[in-house]
C-alpha positions as CSV (number, residue, x, y, z in Angstrom):
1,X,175.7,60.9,-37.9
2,X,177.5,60.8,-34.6
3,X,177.7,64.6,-34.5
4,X,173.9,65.1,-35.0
5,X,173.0,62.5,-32.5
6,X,174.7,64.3,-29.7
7,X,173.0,67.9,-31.1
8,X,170.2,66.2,-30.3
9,X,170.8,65.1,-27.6
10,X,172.1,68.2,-26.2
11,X,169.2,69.8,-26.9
12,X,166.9,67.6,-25.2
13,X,169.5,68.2,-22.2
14,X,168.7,71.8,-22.0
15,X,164.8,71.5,-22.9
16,X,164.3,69.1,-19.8
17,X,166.9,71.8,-17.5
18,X,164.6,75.1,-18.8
19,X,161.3,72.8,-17.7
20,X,162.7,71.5,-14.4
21,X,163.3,75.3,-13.8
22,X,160.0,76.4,-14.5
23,X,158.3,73.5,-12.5
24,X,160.2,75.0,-9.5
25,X,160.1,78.7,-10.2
26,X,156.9,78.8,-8.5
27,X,158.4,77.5,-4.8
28,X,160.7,79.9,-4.6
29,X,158.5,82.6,-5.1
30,X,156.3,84.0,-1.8
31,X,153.0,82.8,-1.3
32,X,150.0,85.4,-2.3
33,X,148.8,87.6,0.4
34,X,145.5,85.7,1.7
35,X,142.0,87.2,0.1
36,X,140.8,90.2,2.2
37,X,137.1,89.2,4.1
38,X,134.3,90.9,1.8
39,X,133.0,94.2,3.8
40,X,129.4,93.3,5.3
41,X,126.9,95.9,3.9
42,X,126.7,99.6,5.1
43,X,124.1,99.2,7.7
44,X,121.3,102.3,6.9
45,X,121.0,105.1,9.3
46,X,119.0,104.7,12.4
47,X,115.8,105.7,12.0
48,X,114.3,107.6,14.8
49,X,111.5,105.5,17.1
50,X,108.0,106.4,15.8
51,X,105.3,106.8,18.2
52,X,102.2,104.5,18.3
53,X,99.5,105.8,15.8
54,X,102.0,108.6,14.5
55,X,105.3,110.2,13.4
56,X,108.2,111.3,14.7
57,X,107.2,114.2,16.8
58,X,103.8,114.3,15.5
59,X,101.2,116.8,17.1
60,X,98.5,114.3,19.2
61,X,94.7,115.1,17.6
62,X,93.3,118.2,18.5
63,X,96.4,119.7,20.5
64,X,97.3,122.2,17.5
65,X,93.2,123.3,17.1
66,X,92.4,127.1,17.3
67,X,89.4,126.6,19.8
68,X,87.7,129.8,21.4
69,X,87.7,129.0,25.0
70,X,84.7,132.3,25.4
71,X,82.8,130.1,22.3
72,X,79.7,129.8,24.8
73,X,79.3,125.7,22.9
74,X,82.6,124.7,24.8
75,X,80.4,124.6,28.0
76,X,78.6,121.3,26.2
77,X,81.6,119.4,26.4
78,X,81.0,118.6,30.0
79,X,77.0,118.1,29.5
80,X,75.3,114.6,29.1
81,X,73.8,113.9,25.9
82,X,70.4,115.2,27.6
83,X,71.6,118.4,28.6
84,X,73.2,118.9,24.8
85,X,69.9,118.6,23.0
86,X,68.3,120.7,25.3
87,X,70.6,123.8,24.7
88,X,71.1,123.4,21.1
89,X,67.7,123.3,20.1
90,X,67.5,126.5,21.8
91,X,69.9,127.8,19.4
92,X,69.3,128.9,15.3
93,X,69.7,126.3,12.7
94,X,73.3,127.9,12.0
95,X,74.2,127.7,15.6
96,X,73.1,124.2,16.1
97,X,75.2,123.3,13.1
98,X,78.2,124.7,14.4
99,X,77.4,123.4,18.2
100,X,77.0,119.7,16.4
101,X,80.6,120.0,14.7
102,X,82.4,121.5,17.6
103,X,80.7,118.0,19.7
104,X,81.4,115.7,17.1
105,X,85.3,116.9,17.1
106,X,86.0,116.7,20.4
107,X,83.9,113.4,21.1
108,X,86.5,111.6,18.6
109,X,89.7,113.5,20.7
110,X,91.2,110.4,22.9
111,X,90.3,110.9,26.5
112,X,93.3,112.3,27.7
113,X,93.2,115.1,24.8
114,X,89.2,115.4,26.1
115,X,91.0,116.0,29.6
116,X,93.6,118.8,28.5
117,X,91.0,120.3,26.6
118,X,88.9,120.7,29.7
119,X,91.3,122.1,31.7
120,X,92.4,124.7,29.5
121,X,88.7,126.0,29.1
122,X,89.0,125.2,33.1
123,X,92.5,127.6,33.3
124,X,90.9,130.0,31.4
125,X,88.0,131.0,33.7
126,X,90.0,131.9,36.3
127,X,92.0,134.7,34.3
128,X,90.9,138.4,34.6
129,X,88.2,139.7,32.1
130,X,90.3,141.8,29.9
131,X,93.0,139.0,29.2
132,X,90.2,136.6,28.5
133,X,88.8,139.1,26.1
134,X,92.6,139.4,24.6
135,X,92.7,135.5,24.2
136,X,89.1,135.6,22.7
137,X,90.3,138.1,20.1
138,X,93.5,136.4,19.4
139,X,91.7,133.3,18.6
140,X,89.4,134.9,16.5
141,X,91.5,136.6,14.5
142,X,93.6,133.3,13.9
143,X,90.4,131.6,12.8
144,X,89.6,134.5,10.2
145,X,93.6,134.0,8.5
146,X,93.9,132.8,4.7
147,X,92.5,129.0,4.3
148,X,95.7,126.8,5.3
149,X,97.2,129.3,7.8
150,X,94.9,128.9,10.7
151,X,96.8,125.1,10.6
152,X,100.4,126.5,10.6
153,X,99.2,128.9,13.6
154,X,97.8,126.1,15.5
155,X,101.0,124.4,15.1
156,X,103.4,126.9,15.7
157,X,101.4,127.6,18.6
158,X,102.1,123.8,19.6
159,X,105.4,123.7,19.3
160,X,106.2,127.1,21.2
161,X,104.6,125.7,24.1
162,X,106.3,123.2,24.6
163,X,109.6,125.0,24.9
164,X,111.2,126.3,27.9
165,X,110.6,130.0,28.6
166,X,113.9,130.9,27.8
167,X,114.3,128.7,24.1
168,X,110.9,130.1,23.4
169,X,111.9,134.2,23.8
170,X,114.9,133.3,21.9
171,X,112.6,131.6,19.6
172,X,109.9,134.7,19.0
173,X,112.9,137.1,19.1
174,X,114.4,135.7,15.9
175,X,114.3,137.9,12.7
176,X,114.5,134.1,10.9
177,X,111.6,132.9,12.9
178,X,109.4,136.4,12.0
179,X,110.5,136.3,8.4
180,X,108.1,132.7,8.2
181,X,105.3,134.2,8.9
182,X,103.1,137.3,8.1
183,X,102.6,140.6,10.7
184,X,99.5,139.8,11.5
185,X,100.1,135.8,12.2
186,X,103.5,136.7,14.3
187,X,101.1,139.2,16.3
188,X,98.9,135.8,17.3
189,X,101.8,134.0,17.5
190,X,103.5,136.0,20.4
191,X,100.1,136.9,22.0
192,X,98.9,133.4,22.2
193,X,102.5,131.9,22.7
194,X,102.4,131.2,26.6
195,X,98.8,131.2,27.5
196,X,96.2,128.8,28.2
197,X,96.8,126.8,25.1
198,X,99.7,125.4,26.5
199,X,100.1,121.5,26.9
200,X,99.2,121.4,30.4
201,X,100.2,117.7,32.4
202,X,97.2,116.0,34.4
């Protein structure tokens, strides 16, 4: 009886040694490394400032139209409502139509497009005879290109004027620039590139 009494007790002994242990296994052990910070979230990309009423880079109304400065109905721009009615309804009924539409379009241009407009017609009067007839040409044949392209002309033509002479000769000169467009719209391209449908600055 004695001998299984200290068994026993023995045992208990090394239970409560092997839990003692444990309890203080955990102080001699270094602490955990502290918890990283979350990462905030990736901020997006910039976006580039937008003009008022407009994209980034957009072309202002009217500056990328095809207008035919020698188109006799650009001189009505200037004229009081008066003087309009009196010379279109001197005109034919398709004439007057076309007179009414040209108005209308440039009567909704804001009044500093209006003013750019005018001096372009005005820059254009003072050129020699045959180059106004080569602008006159140009313009008509741009007019007369496959529905859509007269657009992409006009805004070509937009964009190339407002480029430094140099960047826009490098520009023209590029097979990769060519290769976008047919012969016949690179012709009006180039001819019309540096004339009087260039943004001009009051």
């Amino acid at each position: 009886m004695g001998r299984i009494f200290h068994i026993s007790s023995v045992a208990l002994l090394a239970l409560g040694v092997s839990l003692a242990h444990a309890q203080k296994a955990p102080k001699d052990q270094p602490p955990p490394p502290p918890a990283k910070p979350a990462k905030p979230p990736a901020k997006p990309p910039a976006k580039p400032p937008t003009p008022k009423g407009g994209t980034p880079n957009a072309i202002p109304p009217g500056a990328a139209r095809l207008v035919n400065p020698a188109n006799p109905f650009t001189r009505l721009f200037r004229a009081t409502p008066e003087q309009r009615d009196a010379a279109i309804e001197k005109l034919t009924p398709q004439q007057q139509e076309n007179a009414r539409k040209q108005l209308e379009w440039f009567d909704k241009l804001p009044k500093d497009q209006q003013q750019r407009w005018l001096r372009r017609f005005d820059s254009f009067e003072q050129l020699p005879l045959a180059k106004k007839e080569e602008i006159s040409a140009l313009v008509k044949a741009a007019q007369q290109l496959p529905p859509g392209r007269p657009a992409v002309v006009g805004r070509e033509l937009y964009k190339l004027q407002r480029m430094s002479d140099e960047q826009r000769e490098r520009t023209l000169h590029s097979q990769q620039y060519k290769d976008q467009f047919s012969p016949e719209e690179y012709r009006i391209i180039s001819g019309l590139s540096d004339v009087w449908l260039g943004p001009q600055q009051p």
